[in-house]
C-alpha positions as CSV (number, residue, x, y, z in Angstrom):
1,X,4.6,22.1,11.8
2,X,4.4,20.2,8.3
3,X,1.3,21.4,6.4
4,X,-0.4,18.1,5.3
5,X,-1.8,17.5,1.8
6,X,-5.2,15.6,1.1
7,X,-2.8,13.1,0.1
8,X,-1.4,12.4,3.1
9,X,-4.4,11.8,4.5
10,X,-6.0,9.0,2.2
11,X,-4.4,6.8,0.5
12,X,-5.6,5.8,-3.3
13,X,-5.2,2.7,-3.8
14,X,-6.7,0.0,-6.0
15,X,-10.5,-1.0,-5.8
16,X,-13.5,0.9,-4.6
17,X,-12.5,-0.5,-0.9
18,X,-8.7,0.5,-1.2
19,X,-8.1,-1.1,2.7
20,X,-9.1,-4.7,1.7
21,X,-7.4,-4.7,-1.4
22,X,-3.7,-2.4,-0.9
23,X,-2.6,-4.6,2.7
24,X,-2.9,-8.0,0.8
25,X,-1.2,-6.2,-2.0
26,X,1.7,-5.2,0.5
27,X,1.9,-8.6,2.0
28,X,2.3,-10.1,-1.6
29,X,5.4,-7.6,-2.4
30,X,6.8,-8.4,1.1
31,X,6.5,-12.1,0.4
32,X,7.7,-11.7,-2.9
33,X,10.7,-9.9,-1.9
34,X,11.5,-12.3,0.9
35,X,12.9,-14.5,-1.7
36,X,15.6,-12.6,-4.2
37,X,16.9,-15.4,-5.9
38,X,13.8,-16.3,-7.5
């Protein structure tokens, strides 16, 4: 079995609550990359 860093485990991310502000974060680079001509 893979041995697991503390990084693997939690994320650090932006913000003192990184879960409310890294998904929106995603979404935005998703929805940014949805359009490559622009």
């Amino acid at each position: 079995m893979e041995q697991l860093s503390i990084f693997d485990i939690f994320k650090i991310g932006v913000g003192r609550s990184s879960s409310h502000t890294l998904e929106p974060w995603k979404a935005a680079l998703l929805f940014r990359d949805s359009f490559p001509n622009s």
